[in-house]
N, C-alpha and C positions, 0 to 999 in steps of 0.2 A: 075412840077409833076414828070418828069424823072428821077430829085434829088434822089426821093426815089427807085426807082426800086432794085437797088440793095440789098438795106437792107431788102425790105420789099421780095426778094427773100428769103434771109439769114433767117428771121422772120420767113415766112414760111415750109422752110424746117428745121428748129427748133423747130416747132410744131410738121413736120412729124415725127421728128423723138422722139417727146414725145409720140404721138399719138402710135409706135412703143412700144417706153418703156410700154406703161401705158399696152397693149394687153398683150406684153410677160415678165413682171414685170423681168426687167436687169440689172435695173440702180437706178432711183431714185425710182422706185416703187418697189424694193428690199431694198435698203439701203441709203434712201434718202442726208443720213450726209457724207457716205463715196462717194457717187456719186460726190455731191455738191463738196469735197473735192478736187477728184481728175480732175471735169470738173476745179475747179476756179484752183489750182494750174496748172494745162495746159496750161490754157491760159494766167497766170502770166506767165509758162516758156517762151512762147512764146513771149510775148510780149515783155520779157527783152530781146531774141534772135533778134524780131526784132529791137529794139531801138540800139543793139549792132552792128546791121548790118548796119542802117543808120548814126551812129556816124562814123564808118569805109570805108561809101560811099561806102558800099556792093549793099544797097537797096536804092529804090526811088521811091517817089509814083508820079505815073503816076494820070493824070487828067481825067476825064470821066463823062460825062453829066449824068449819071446811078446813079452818087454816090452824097451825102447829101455836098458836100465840109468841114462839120464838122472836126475838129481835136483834137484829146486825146493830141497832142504834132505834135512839128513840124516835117513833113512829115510822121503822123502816123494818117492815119482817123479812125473816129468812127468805119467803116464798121470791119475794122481790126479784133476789140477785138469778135464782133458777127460770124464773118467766124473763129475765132482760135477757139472758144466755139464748132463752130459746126466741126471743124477737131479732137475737144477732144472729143465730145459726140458723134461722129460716132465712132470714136477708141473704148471708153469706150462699146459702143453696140457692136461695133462686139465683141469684148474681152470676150464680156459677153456671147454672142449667143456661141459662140466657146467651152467657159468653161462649162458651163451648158449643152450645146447638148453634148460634152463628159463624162460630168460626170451621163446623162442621158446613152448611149452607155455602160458605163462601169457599170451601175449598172444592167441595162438589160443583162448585160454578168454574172454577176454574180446570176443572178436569174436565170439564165439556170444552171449552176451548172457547175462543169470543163470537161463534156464531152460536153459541146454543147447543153445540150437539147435531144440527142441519145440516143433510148434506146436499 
């Protein structure tokens, strides 16, 4: 049962952070197709970055009673592809929270008008 913990970590905090999206509409509840795009292409980047790092004997997966022992390829676990997903869809939210509260700031600048709101 331990097998699972960590995935079923990764699981859930992939919810939280849909549960995120879905409140402050960032991501896929803004633009479901470019979200999709830019989580899977991430996690492709990564995935080649890591297979290039273990052909080069950069990276090596460590063993741990937490993890499913599953394998996408050798010395690459399942967990992998789930934890790059969620270092891309945490990117993609803040990116989004970032853009959006600014472009929210800058439009409230401009409904004041160029003195500030002073009269």
């Amino acid at each position: 049962m331990t097998g699972l913990m960590y995935l079923g970590a990764l699981l859930l905090s992939l919810g939280g952070l849909a549960v995120l999206d879905r409140r402050f509409r960032l991501a896929f509840w803004h633009d479901a197709r470019r979200a999709a795009w830019t989580v899977g292409l991430g996690v492709v980047g990564f995935l080649l970055w890591d297979v290039a790092g273990l052909v080069l004997g950069i990276f090596a997966r460590g063993d741990s009673p937490h993890m499913t022992g599953l394998l996408l390829a050798p010395e690459l676990p399942v967990e992998e592809a789930f934890f790059l997903a969620l270092l891309t869809y945490v990117g993609l939210l803040a990116w989004r929270w970032f853009d959006v509260s600014a472009a929210r700031r800058a439009a409230g600048r401009a409904a004041q008008g160029p003195d500030g709101g002073a009269s």
